[in-house]
Phi, psi and omega in degrees: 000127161116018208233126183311289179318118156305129173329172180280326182314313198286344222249134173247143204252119199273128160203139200250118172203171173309092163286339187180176170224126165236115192273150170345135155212091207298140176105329187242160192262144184235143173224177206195100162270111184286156197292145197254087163235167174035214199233162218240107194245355176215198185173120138293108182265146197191090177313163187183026206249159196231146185248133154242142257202138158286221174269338161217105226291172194271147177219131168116157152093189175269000197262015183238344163258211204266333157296003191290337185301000191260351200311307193284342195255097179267351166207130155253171176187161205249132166215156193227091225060049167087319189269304165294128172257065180300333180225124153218121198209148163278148203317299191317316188275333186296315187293274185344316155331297159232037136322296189299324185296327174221083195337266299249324209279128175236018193035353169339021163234008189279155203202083194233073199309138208212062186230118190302152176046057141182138212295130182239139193293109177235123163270098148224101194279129152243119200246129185242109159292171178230342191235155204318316182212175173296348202227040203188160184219050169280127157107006197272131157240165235237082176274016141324295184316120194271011205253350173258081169304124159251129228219073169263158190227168185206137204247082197242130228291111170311153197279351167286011181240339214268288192280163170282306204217114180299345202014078172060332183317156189224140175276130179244199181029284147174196201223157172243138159260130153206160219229149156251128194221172180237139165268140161264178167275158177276159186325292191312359191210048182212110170261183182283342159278017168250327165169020189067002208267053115264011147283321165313309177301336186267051163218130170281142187227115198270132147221136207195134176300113211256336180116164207231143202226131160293136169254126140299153147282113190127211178215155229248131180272164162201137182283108161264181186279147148225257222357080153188158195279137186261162166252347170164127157278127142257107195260119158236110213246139173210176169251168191103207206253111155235225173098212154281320166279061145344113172212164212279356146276004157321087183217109182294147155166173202290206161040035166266022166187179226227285184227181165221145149254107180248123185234147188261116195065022192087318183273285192308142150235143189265302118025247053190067147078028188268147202259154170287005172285289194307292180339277172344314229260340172265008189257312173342288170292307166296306155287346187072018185188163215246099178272165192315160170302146168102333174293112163221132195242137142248059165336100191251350178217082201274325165322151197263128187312176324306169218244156152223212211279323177326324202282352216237168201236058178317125176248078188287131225243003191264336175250316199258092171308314219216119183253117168232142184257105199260114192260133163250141192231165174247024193198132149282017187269004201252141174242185141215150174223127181302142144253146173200115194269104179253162173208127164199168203328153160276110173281335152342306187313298195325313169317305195262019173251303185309314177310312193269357180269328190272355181260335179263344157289346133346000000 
């Protein structure tokens, strides 16, 4: 009597370890292969990385501002058997992401200190989800599979993309990865009274640079894909260089653009011509915090988890011909880059939805 823990058949055992350490290499991708056990619902990036300064310190660039600390890490991504990318995002945008995924997260330890003739320390930790939402482990994969590679890679920004001007200074030192996963029973023999997780497993769950777009003066169309459900766009519009080519005039901030619309078949707008002040004032309310500059969210799923099918924006290819994201601006001098957080069957799954469908006719 009295006891928390679910029998062991039932109990999925939640644990945390190390998969690697990947140190700096300017100019290049580094990779990390996870580990093929249990089932896989996160990832951690945990800085250890370092900017070292002569005597007159780097000046200029993104890396001297206060999101700069995200600067060397221009792109991270989870990619699965060589191919697939459920998650790719440059550093900067991976914080901002999951500000939005998780109203509670304020980045606060982030740090990226600028002080000449001495090795200086930059925190910027990242944390990457895989599953739909924080509080449920839909989108998770069963990296149990041995047939299933799981691939992270970190892309990292040379110190001439970071600083205006390096006055010599150099990036060092490296990053720890680590993962979080649960052991289970395998997909084909976890019904929902052992915990389900062969449901968990049938939802792809996408977050991606989606491309990176010029605003017009006037307003900028931008087609997205569908037949997959959206859970939320994230925009980030700035000047400079950004994107996957992350470069050291990358500078987000506010008051690029006017209204944004998103419409469905030309007609419906889901959207409807909302200006950035109302945007700001509901990113406001809804996170609980004052997201970077630059920040525009269309949030399909603002409900407090767990989410359901109401929260979520479907482009079934059979109803929705056409999804568009129309941005208005008064300057062609402008960028912006789509984030786009998706969900659609998992194809990974398809093995362990047959296996267990030819075992209940057993």
């Amino acid at each position: 009597m009295g006891r928390l823990a679910l029998p062991e058949a039932q109990r999925p055992q939640r644990y945390v370890r190390k998969e690697g350490n990947l140190a700096y290499s300017s100019g290049n991708t580094v990779t990390q292969l996870i580990g093929q056990t249990a089932y896989l619902t996160s990832l951690d990036v945990i800085s250890l990385q370092t900017v070292t300064t002569t005597t007159t310190a780097p000046t200029g660039g993104f890396g001297t501002t206060a999101g700069g600390a995200f600067a060397p890490l221009q792109n991270v991504q989870v990619k699965v058997n060589g191919g697939r990318a459920p998650y790719s995002l440059p550093g900067f945008h991976a914080d901002v992401f999951f500000r939005v995924y998780d109203r509670d997260y304020q980045s606060d330890l982030t740090t990226n200190p600028n002080t000449g003739n001495v090795t200086n320390s930059w925190v910027n930790h990242l944390h990457l989800p895989l599953t739909v939402d924080g509080s449920s482990e839909r989108g998770a994969f069963y990296t149990g599979d041995t047939a299933l590679n799981v691939t992270f890679a970190l892309t990292c920004n040379p110190i001439s993309g970071v600083f205006q001007t390096v006055n010599a200074a150099t990036i060092g030192g490296s990053w720890d990865l680590w993962s979080e996963k649960f052991e289970a029973a395998q997909p084909d023999q976890s019904d929902a009274a052992h915990g389900g997780w062969l449901e968990k497993i049938s939802y792809y769950n996408q977050i991606e640079l989606f491309g990176t777009f010029a605003l017009s003066n006037g307003t900028t169309n931008i087609t997205m894909e569908t037949d997959q459900d959206f859970v939320r766009v994230v925009l980030i519009f700035y000047t400079g260089t950004g994107g996957s080519s992350m470069g050291q005039s990358f500078a987000p901030a506010d008051g690029l653009y006017t209204t944004i619309t998103l419409k469905i078949n030309d007609v419906a707008s889901i959207f409807d011509t909302v200006s950035e002040a109302r945007l700001r004032f509901e990113q406001d309310f809804t996170y609980q915090q004052k997201l970077p500059a630059g920040s525009a969210v269309l949030d399909f799923m603002r409900m407090d988890s767990p989410p359901t099918r109401r929260d979520v924006l479907p482009t079934d290819p059979n109803i929705a011909k056409r999804v568009t994201l129309q941005i208005a601006s008064t300057s062609s001098s402008n960028n912006v880059d789509v984030i786009t957080h998706t969900v659609t069957d998992d194809p990974f799954a398809q093995k362990w939805v047959q296996l267990a469908a030819r075992q209940a006719k057993r």
